[in-house]
C-alpha positions in Angstrom: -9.1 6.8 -5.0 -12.1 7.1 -7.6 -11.2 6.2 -11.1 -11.5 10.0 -13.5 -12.5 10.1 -16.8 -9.7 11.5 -19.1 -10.9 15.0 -20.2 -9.9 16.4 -23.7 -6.2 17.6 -22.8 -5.6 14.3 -21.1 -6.7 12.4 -24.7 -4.9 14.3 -26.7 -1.7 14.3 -24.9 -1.8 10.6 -24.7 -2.7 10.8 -28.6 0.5 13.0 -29.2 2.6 10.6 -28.1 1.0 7.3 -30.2 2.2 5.9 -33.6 -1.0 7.1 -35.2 0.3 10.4 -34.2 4.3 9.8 -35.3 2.2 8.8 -39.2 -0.1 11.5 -39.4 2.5 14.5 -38.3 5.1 12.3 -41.0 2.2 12.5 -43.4 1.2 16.4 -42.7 5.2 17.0 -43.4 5.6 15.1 -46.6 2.3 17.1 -47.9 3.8 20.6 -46.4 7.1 20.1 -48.4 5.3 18.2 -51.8 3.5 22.3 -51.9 6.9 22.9 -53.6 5.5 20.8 -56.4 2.5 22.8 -57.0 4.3 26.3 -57.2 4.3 26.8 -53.9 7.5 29.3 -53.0 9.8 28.2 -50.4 9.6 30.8 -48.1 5.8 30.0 -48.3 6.0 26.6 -47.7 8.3 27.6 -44.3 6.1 30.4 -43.2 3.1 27.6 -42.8 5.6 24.8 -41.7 6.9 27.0 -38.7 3.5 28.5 -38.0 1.2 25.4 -38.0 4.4 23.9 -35.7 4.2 27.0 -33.7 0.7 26.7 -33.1 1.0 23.1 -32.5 4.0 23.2 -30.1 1.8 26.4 -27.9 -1.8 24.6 -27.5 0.8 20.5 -26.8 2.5 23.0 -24.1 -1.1 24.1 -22.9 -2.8 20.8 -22.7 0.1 18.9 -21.2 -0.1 21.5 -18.4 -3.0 21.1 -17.8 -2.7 17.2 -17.5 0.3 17.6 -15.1 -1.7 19.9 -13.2 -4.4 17.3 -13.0 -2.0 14.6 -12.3 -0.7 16.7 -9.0 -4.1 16.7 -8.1 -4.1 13.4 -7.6 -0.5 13.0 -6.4 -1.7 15.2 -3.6 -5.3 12.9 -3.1 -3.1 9.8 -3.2 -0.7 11.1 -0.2 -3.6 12.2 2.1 -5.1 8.3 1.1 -1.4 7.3 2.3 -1.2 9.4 5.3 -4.6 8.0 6.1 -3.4 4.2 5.7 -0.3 5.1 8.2 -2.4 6.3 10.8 -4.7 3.6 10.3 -1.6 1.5 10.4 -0.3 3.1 13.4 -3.7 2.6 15.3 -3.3 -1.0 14.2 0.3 -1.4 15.3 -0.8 -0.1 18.8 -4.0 -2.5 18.9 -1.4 -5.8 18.6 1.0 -4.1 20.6 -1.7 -4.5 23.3 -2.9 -7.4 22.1 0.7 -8.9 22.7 0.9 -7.4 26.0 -2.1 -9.7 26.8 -1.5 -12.6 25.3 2.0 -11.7 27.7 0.3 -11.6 30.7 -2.3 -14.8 30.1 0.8 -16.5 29.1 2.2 -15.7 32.8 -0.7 -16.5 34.6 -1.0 -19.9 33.2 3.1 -20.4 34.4 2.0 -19.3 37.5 -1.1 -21.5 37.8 0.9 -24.5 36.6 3.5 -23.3 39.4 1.2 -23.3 42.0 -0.6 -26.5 40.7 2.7 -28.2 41.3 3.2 -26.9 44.6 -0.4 -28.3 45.6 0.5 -31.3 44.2 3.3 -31.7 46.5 1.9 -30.8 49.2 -1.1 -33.0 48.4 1.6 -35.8 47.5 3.4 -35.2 51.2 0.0 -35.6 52.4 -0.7 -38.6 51.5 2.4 -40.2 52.1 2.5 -38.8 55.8 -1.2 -40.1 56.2 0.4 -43.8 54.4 3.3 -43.4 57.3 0.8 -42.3 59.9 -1.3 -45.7 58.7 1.2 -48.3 58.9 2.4 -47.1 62.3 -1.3 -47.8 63.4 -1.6 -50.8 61.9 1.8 -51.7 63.5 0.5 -50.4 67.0 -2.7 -52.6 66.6 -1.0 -55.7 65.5 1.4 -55.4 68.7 -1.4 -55.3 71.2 
């Protein structure tokens, strides 16, 4: 999956939720409430607390929908890459499977050569010792005449 660039609702949700942003809100408070020291009424200095807050809370709610909507987006583009990698895994799977079967099979042909390799042998060996007997009974024929 490609690497996005964050857009400007993905910056300043991730800005909402820094320090910078815990000091400057902290800072916008202080200087809302210190209006009372410069004859600002109370009820004033509410109405523009609650409204810029208001505001504030409507266009957070905004962008962090549209960052979780973004964010599904790529949920969804990292399942289908998923999928993809379990099928190619599948695919894979089957290719040893066969693979295995084989190395199975070569594994039983060479037992079976060696088997019949050691019958020959045998044979070969009860050969030679018949052709030995078979020998020494000629020689023992010849040395009797």
């Amino acid at each position: 999956m490609k690497k996005r660039k964050k857009d400007f609702s993905e910056k300043i949700t991730h800005w909402i939720g820094s320090t910078k942003s815990i000091i400057i809100h902290t800072i916008f408070f202080v200087g809302i409430f210190s209006l009372y020291f410069f004859n600002f009424s109370s009820s004033d200095i509410l109405l523009i607390l609650t409204t810029v807050v208001s505001l504030e809370a409507i266009y957070l709610a905004i962008f962090i929908q549209i960052t979780i909507n973004r964010h599904s987006e790529d949920l969804v583009e990292v399942s289908e890459d998923i999928e993809e990698l379990q099928e190619d895994v599948g695919e894979i799977q089957e290719d040893v499977d066969e693979i295995q079967k084989d190395v199975e099979e070569i594994s039983e042909d060479e037992k079976e050569e060696k088997i019949e390799k050691e019958k020959e042998e045998k044979k070969f060996k009860h050969i030679e010792e018949t052709l030995q007997s078979l020998l020494n009974e000629i020689s023992e024929l010849k040395n009797k005449k």
